[in-house]
C-alpha positions as CSV (number, residue, x, y, z in Angstrom):
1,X,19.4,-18.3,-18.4
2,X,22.7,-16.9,-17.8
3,X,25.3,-19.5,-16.8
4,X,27.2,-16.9,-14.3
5,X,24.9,-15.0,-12.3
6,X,24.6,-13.3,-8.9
7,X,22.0,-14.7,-6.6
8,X,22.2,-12.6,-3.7
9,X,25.2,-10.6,-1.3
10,X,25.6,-9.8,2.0
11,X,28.2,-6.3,2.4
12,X,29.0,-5.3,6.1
13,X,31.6,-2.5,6.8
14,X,32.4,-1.7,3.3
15,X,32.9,2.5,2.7
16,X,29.3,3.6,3.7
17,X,27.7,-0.3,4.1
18,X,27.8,-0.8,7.6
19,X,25.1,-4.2,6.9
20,X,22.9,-5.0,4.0
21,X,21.8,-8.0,2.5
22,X,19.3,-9.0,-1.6
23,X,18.3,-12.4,-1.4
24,X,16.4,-14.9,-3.2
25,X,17.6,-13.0,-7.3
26,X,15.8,-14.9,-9.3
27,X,18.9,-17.9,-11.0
28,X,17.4,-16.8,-14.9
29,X,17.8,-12.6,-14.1
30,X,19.5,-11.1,-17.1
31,X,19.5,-7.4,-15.9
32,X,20.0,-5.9,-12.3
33,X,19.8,-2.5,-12.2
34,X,20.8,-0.4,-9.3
35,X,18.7,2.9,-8.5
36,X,18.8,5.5,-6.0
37,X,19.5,9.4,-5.6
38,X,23.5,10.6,-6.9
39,X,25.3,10.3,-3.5
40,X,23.2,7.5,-2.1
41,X,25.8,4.4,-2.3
42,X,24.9,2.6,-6.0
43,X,28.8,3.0,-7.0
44,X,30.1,1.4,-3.4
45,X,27.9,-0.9,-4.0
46,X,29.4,-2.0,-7.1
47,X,32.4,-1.5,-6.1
48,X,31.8,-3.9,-2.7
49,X,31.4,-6.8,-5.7
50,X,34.7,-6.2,-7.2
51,X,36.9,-6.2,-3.8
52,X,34.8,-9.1,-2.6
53,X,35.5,-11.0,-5.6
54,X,39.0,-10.4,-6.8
55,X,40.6,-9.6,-3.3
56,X,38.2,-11.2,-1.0
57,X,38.1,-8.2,1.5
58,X,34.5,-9.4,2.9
59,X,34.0,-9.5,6.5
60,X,32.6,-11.7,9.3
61,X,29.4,-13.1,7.8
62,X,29.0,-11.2,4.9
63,X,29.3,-13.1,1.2
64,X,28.4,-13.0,-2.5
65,X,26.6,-15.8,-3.6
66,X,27.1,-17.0,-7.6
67,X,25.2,-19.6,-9.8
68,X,28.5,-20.9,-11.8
69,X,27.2,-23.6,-14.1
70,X,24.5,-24.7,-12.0
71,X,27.1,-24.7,-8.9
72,X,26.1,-22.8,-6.1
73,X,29.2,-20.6,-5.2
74,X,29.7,-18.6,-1.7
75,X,32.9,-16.0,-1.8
76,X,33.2,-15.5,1.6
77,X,36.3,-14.4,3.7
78,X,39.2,-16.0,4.3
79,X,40.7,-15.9,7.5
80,X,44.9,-16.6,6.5
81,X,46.6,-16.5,3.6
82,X,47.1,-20.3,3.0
83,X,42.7,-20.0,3.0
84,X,43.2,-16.9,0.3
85,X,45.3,-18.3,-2.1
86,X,43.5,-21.2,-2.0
87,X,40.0,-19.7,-2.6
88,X,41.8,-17.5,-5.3
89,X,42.5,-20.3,-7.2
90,X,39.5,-22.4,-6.9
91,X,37.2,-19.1,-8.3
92,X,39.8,-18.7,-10.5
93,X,37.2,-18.8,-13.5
94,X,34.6,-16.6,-11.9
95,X,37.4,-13.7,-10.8
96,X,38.1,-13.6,-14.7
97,X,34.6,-13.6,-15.9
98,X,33.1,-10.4,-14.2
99,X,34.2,-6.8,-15.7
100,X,33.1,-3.6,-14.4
101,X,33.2,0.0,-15.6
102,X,33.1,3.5,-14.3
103,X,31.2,6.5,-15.2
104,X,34.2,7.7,-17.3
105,X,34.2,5.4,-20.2
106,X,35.2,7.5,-23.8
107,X,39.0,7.0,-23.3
108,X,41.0,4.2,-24.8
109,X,44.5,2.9,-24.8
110,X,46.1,4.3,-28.2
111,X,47.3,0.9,-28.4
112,X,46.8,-2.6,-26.7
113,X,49.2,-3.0,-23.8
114,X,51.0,-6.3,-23.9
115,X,50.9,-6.5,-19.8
116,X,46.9,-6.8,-20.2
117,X,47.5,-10.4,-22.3
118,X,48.8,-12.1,-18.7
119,X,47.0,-12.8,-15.8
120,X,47.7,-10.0,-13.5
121,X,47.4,-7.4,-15.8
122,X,43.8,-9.1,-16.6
123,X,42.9,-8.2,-13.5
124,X,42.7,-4.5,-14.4
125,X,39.1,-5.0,-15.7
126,X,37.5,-3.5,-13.0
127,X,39.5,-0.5,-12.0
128,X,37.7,2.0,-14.4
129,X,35.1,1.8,-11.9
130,X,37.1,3.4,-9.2
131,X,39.4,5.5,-11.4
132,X,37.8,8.3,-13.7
133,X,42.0,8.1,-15.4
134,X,41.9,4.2,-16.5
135,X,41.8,4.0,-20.3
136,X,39.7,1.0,-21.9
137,X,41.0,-1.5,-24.3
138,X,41.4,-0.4,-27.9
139,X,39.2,-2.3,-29.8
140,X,40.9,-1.1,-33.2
141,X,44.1,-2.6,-32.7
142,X,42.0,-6.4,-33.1
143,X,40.5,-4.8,-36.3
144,X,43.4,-3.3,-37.6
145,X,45.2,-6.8,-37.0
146,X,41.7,-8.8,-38.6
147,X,41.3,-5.8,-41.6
148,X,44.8,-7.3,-42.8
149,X,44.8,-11.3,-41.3
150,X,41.5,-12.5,-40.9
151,X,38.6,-11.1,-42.9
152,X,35.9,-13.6,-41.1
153,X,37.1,-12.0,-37.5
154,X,36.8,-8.1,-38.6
155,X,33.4,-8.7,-40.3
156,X,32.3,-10.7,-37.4
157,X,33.2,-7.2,-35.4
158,X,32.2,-4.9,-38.0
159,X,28.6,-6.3,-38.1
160,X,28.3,-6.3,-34.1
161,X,29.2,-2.6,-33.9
162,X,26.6,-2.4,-36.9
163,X,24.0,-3.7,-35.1
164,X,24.7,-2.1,-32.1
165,X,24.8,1.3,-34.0
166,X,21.5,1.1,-36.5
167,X,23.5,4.5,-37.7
168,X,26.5,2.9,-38.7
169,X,27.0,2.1,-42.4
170,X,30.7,0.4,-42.6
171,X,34.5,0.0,-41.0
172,X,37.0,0.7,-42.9
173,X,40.8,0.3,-42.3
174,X,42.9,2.5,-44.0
175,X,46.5,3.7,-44.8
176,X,47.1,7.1,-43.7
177,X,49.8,8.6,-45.8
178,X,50.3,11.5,-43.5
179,X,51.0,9.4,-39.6
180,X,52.6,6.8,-42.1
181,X,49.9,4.1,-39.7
182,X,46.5,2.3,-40.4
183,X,43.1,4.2,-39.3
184,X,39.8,3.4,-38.6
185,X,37.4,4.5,-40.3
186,X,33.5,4.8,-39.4
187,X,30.9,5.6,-41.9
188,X,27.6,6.8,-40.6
189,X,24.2,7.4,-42.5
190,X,21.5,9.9,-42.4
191,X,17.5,8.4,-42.0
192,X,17.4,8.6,-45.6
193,X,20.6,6.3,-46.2
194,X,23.2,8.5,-47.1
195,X,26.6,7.7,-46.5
196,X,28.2,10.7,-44.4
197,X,32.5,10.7,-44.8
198,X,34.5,8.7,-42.5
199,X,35.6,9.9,-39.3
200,X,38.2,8.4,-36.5
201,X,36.7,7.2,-33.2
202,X,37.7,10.7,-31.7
203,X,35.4,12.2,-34.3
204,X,32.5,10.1,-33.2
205,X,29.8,11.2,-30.9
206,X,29.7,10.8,-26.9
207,X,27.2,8.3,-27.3
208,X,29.0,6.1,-30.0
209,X,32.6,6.3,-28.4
210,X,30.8,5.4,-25.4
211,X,29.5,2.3,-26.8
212,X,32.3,1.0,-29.4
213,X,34.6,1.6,-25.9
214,X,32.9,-0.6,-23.6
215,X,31.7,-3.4,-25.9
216,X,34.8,-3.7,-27.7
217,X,36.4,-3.8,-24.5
218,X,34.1,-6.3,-23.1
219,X,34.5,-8.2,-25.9
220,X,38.2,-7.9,-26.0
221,X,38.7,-9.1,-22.6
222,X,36.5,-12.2,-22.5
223,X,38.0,-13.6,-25.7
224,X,41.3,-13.8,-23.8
225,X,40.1,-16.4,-21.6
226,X,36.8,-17.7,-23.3
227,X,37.6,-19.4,-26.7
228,X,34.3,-18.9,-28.7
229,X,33.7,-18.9,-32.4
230,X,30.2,-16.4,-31.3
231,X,30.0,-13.5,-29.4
232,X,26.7,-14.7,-28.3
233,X,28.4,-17.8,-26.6
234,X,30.5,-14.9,-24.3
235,X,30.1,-15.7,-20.4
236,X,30.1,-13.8,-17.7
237,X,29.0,-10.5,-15.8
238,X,29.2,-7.1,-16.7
239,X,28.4,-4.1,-14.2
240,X,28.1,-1.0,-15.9
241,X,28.1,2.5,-13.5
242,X,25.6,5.4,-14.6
243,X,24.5,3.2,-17.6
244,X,22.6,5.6,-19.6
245,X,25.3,8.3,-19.9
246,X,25.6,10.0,-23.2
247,X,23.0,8.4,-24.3
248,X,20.1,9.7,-26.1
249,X,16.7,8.4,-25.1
250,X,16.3,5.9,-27.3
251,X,19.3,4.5,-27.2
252,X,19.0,4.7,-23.5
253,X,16.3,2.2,-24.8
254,X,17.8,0.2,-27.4
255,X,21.2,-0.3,-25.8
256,X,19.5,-2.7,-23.4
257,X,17.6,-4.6,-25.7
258,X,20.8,-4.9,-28.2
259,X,23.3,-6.5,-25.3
260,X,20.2,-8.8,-24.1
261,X,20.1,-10.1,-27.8
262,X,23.9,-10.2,-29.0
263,X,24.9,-11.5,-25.6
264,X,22.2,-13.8,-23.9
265,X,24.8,-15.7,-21.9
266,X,25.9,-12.4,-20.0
267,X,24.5,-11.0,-16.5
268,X,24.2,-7.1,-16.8
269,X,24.5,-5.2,-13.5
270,X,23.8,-1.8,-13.8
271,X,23.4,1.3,-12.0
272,X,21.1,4.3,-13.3
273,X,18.9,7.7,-13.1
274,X,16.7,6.8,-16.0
275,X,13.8,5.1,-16.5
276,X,14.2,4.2,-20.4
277,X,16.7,1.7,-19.9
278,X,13.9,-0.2,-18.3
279,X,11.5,0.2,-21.2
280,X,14.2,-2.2,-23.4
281,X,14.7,-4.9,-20.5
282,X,13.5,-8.4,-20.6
283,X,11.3,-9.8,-18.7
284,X,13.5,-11.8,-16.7
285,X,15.2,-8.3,-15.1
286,X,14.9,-6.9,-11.1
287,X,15.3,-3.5,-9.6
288,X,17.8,-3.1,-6.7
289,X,16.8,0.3,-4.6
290,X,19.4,1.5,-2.7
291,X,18.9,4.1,-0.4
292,X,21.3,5.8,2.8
293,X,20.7,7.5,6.3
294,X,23.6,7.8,8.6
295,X,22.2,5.2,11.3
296,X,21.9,2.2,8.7
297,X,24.3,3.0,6.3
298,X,24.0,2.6,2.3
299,X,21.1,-0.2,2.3
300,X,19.7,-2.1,-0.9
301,X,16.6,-3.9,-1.0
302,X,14.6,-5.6,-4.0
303,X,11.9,-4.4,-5.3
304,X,8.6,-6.7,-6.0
305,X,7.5,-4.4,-8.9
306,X,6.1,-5.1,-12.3
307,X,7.7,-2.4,-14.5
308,X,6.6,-3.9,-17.8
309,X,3.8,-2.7,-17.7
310,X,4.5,1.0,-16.7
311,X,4.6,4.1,-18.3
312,X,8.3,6.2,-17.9
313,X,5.8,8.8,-15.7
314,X,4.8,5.8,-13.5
315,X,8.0,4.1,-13.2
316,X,9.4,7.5,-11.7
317,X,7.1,8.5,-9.4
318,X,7.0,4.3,-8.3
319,X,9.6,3.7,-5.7
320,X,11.9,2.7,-8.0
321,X,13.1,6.2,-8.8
322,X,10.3,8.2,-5.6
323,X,10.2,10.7,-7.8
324,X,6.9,12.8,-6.2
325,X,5.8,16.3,-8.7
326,X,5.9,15.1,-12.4
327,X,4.7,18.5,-13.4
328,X,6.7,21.2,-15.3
329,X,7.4,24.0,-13.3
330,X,6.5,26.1,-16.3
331,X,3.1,25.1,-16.6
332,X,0.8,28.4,-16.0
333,X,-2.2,28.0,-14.0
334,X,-3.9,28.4,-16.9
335,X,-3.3,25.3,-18.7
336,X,-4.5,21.9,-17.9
337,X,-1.9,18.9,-17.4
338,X,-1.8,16.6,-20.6
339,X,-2.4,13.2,-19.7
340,X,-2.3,11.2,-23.2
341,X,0.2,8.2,-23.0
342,X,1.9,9.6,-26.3
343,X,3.1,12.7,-28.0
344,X,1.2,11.6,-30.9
345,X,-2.5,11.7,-28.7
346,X,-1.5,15.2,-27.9
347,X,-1.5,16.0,-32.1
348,X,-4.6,14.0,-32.1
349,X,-6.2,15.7,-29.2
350,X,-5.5,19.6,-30.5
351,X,-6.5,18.8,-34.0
352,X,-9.4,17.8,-33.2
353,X,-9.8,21.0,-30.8
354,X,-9.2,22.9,-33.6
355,X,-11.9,21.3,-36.0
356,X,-14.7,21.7,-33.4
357,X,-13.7,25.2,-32.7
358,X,-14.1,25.7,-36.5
359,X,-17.0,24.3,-36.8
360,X,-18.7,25.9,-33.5
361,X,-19.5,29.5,-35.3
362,X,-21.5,31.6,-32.8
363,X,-24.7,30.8,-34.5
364,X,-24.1,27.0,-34.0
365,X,-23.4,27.8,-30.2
366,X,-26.5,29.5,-29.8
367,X,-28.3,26.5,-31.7
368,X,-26.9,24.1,-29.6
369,X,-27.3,25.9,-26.2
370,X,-31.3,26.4,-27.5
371,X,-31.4,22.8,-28.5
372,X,-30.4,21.9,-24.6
373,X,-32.2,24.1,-22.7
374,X,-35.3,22.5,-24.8
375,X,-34.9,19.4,-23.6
């Protein structure tokens, strides 16, 4: 169960939430993810947790209610400064243990900027989630810094990118004699094991930039205030906007199911479009629909469905994504829909098509149209 976890909110009058309220999260949820239509209010929503949390700009009423350590936690608003300063301090530890993140997620800091080792610059964890211009924390500055002064921390690194990244071979730090500076260097390999040539993090692929950025920024920023020998002993919660971007399918998948096993002690809030994220989540995971009309406002309710045992097809035409015509457009009139569960019963399915129709000469056909209208 995740030490730091959100229970349930209450957002009035914040951008297009004029008043909704989630209740009764269950304490040992591992996974929230957010769905709904583009436009519909996911990203305010998000966004509503930040300002709540680290500026306390809730309303009359409204709240966000935290399990901290088996301590029940309301953030609700202050009313004067003296009451502000005072419930900064005492949620203090919580403020510093949620990070967010935007759609726009491949850019990093060339280097590590001093001002983000205080506290106020600490407290610029979130803004990539209302800023599409806010770089992320360069994980290669720690492993150019380990490479050279502490073995044990850039293997410790190396083999969480490695597991994050079946792909990925090896990290290697290296002089480059041209920019006179260190490098990173990733080494990927092909199904049958072989090693491609290195390439920068500029040279990687959406997908793994994406990834190497946010976890190594994640990472990066909780080890300033959490003093752990194990990533897996890491704290806090992570909201994560469009989480499937760049992602192929099943990585989509297997993204989930890596960050629920290297980081156990972390709540994962996420918004998304797909359904294969789902496929990866534990068991211990809720859906959040949010949906918008201009007399309520952006509203989010909880959904009591069980999607582990659904099919993608079913989960999006469930109302977790309402999405209504599964069928191609393309499809002629003159072929039927496929309903196997796999691509592999498809295979199965036209083979065997194929034998019978070999095997049904016209003679045979005529024997066994005889044979039934004997009996």
């Amino acid at each position: 169960m995740p030490p730091i976890a959100l229970k349930s909110f209450h957002i009035k009058n914040y951008k297009g939430i004029i008043d909704t309220k989630v209740e009764n999260i269950p304490s040992d949820t591992q996974w929230i993810f957010l769905t709904g239509e583009n436009g519909i209010g996911k990203t305010s929503i998000l966004q509503a947790f930040v300002e709540y949390t680290n500026t306390f700009m809730s309303t009359k009423d409204s709240y966000l209610h935290f399990l901290h350590h088996k301590d029940e936690i309301y953030i609700t608003p202050p009313r004067r400064l003296k009451e502000y300063l005072i419930d900064r301090y005492e949620y203090e530890p919580l403020i510093y243990s949620m990070i967010g993140y935007g759609s726009s997620r491949l850019r990093v800091s060339d280097k590590m900027p001093i001002h983000l080792r205080d506290v106020f610059g600490f407290s610029n964890k979130n803004h990539s989630l209302f800023s599409n211009d806010v770089l992320l924390i360069n994980i290669e500055e720690r492993l150019k810094d380990w490479y050279l002064n502490y073995k044990k921390g850039f293997q410790k690194l190396e083999e969480l990118f490695k597991c994050l990244l079946p792909n990925l071979d090896k990290i290697i730090v290296e002089f480059d004699e041209i920019i006179k500076a260190s490098t990173v260097k990733y080494f990927e390999k092909d199904v049958e094991n072989s090693i491609y040539d290195g390439v920068t993090f500029e040279e990687l692929a959406a997908g793994y930039k994406n990834i190497i950025a946010v976890v190594g920024d994640m990472v990066y920023r909780f080890s300033l205030k959490q003093d752990v020998e194990d990533n897996k002993d890491l704290e806090g919660i992570v909201m994560i906007d469009e989480f499937e971007l760049h992602l192929h399918p099943k990585y989509q998948k297997l993204f989930v199911e890596k960050l629920t096993e290297l980081f156990p002690k972390i709540q994962f809030i996420v918004s998304t479009h797909s359904p294969i994220p789902l496929l990866g989540a534990p068991a211990n995971s809720v859906i959040i629909n949010v949906t918008r009309t201009k007399e309520e406002g952006i509203q989010a309710k909880l959904l009591d469905i069980d999607f582990s045992v659904l099919t993608p097809n079913t989960i999006l035409s469930s109302p977790i994504f309402g999405f209504q015509d599964l069928i191609p457009d393309s499809k002629s009139n003159e072929k039927m829909v496929r309903t196997e569960e796999t691509y592999k019963e498809v295979l199965f399915h036209d083979q065997l098509d194929k034998q019978i129709d070999e095997f049904l000469t016209d003679d045979k056909k005529q024997e066994l149209l005889d044979l039934l209208k004997e009996k």
